[in-house]
C-alpha positions, 0 to 999 in steps of 0.5 A: 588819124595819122599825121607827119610834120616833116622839114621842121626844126623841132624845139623843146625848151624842157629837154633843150631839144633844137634839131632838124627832124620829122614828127609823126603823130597817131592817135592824138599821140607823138610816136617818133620825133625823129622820122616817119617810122617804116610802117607809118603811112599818115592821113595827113603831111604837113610841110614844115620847111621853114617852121619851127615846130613847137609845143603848144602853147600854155597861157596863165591869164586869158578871159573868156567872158563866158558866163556873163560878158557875152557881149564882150566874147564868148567861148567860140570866137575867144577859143577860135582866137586861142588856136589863131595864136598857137595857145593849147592850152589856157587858164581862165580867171573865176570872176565871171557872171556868175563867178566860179565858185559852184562844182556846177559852173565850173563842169558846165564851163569845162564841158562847153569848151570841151565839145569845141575841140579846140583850145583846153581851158583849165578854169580857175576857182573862185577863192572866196565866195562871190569873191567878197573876200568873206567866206572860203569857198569848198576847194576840194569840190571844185578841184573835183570838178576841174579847178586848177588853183585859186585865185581872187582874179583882179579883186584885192582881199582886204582881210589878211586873216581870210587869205591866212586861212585861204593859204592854211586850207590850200596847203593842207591839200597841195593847191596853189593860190593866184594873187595878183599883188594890189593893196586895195586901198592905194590900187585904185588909180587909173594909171601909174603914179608918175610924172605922166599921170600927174600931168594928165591929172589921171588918178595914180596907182603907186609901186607901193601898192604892188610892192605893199602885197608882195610883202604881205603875200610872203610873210603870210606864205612863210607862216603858212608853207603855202604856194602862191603864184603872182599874177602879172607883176608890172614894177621893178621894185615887185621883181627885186621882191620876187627874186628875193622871195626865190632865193630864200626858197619860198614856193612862189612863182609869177608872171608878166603880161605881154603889155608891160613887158611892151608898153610904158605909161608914155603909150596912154599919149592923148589919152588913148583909152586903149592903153587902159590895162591892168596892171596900169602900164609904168615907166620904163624902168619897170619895163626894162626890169621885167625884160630882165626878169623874164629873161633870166628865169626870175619871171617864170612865164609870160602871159596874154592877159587877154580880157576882150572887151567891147566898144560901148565900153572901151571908147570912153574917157580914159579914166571911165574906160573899161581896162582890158585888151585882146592879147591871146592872137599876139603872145608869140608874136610879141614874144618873139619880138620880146625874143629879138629884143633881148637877144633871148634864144627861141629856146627861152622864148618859147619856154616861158610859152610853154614848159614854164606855164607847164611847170607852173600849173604842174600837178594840176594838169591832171594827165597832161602833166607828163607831156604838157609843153613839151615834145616827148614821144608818148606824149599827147600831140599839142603842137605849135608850128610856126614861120619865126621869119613871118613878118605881119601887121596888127589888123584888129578888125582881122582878129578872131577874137570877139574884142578888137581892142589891143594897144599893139594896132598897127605893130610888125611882128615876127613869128606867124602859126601856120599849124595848130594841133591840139591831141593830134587834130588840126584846130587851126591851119592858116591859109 
């Protein structure tokens, strides 16, 4: 099939491209990022005046709920929900039911969503063994079958010698190991530790138990030479060690969920179950500091944190709550909020969308690697084509996703997807 994008304003935040310019596509293949070529007669134009046009997006954190949590989302509704957003390309935690530590699950969970022709799913692999934090699990095998890195997903590893060896056998072959940084004895709150949670008498979560890990991560990755990404950072004492671990040259990267770098522990209100995230929402210095991370590159990408969940267990009391909100249909539009906010360029907005993820996962992508993120000629065709001046209104009920719940309900965003293509075919075109 033969597609033209034309009347776009192209942007590639890996090359810095930002220009006026018409994109033709064939064989699920970019040919020309410049114009029609003299021979090309697409099946298909697209009309993208007005429209940034984009790579795909990449997110580093998006649950699926598949296997297990059928009740709270399953494949069709949570992919369908992932091209609404623009997202191409996303990354699933392994603590599903049962988790991801078998070959076999993980070639069932690739083949699944492969057959949908929608969003790509690269899975993340179960770093211990039903994630107890006890035995390894086979890492090779699993990256045979499709696993992209390792991680505990939100389970805190107790046992420093276990996750010492975690990181020993991961660099032995190169593989990247995804922490969320929680000691698992002071994480265990409900809501961030502070004046708010003190006068709700809600169980809090110290910045200690956050700063305490990344301590133990570091020391653990300098003995070992091991790669860690760190999932989903939330204080501003946790970016002040992230920046400090950059400079020394240690190979770490990190992430923000579009919830933190939004919202603040004075959003949970009259306890608004909705606000029940993980991390938990802090002050708004800590907001502001991860804005500042993220916009100068010491936060490397943001993500959804999308964790559908459903109203039996959401609407609870706040501390009963099951934490979790839909998040994949927002990512642009809160990051280009995020974008407005700051006085970030679309260049830096859309980086930390796309050639960030991109940068992150590296390797791991496989054959996607060269062309991941990004606009190149050659390239595969996961794009992105938006309106950045579109202005609309959070509905849940008009969400694709299986979970309704979000904390944005009701919120004006910017930037609308009009188009998405993922290997040159159209998954998703908004009426």
């Amino acid at each position: 099939m033969k597609l033209l994008i034309k009347n776009g304003r192209l942007i590639d935040p890996a090359t810095g491209l930002d220009q006026m310019a018409d994109l033709a596509i064939a064989a699920g293949r970019i040919v020309s990022l410049k114009g029609a070529l003299t021979d090309f007669t697409p099946n298909k134009t697209i009309d993208a005046a007005g429209c940034i046009v984009a790579p795909g997006l990449i997110d580093l954190s998006a649950r699926l709920r598949e296997p297990g949590h059928e009740h709270e989302g399953m494949l069709e509704s949570e992919l369908a929900a992932a091209v609404a957003g623009g997202v191409t390309s996303l990354v699933c935690p392994p603590d599903t039911d049962p988790v991801l530590d078998e070959p076999g699950l993980v070639e069932m969970l690739k083949f699944r969503a492969e057959k949908m022709h929608q969003s790509r799913v690269f899975p993340l692999g179960a770093l211990t063994r039903c994630l107890k934090g006890e035995a390894l699990t086979e890492m090779v095998q699993l990256t045979e079958s499709g696993c992209v890195a390792f991680s505990q997903a939100e389970v805190p590893l107790a046992n420093t010698q276990v996750l010492m060896r975690a990181l020993q056998y991961a660099a032995t072959f190169g593989y990247a190991v995804w922490l969320r940084p929680q000691e698992v004895h002071l994480g265990k709150g409900v809501a961030a530790s502070g004046a708010l949670a003190t006068r709700l008498g809600l169980s809090g979560v110290p910045v200690a138990a956050e700063t305490i890990a990344l301590h133990s991560n570091f020391e653990l990755m300098r003995a070992t030479g091991g790669r860690v990404h760190l999932c989903r950072i939330s204080s501003a004492a946790g970016v002040a060690l992230v920046a400090q671990a950059k400079a020394e040259g240690l190979g770490v990267t990190c992430d923000v969920s579009i919830n933190s770098l939004h919202l603040t522990d004075v959003d949970i209100g009259y306890f608004d179950s909705r606000m029940r995230l993980d991390p938990p929402l802090r002050q708004q210095r800590d907001r502001d500091a991860l804005r500042q991370g993220l916009l100068d590159g010491t936060i490397d990408a943001l993500v959804s944190d999308h964790s559908p969940v459903d109203e039996d267990a959401k609407t609870l009391p706040f501390a009963e709550a099951e934490p979790g909100a839909t998040g994949l249909e927002l990512l642009l539009g809160l990051a280009c909020k995020w974008g407005q906010d700051s006085q970030a360029g679309m260049l830096r907005v859309l980086a930390v969308l796309t050639s960030e993820p991109a940068r992150v996962l590296g390797g791991a992508l496989g054959t996607l690697q060269a062309s991941a993120g990004r606009l190149v000629k050659g390239g595969v065709a996961d794009i992105c084509v938006f309106d950045p001046a579109a202005e609309w209104t959070v509905t849940p009920a008009a969400l694709r996703s299986q979970g309704k719940h979000t904390p944005f309900s009701g919120y004006q965003l910017p930037g609308r997807v009009r188009y998405t293509l993922v290997g040159g075919q159209v998954a998703f075109e908004r009426a």
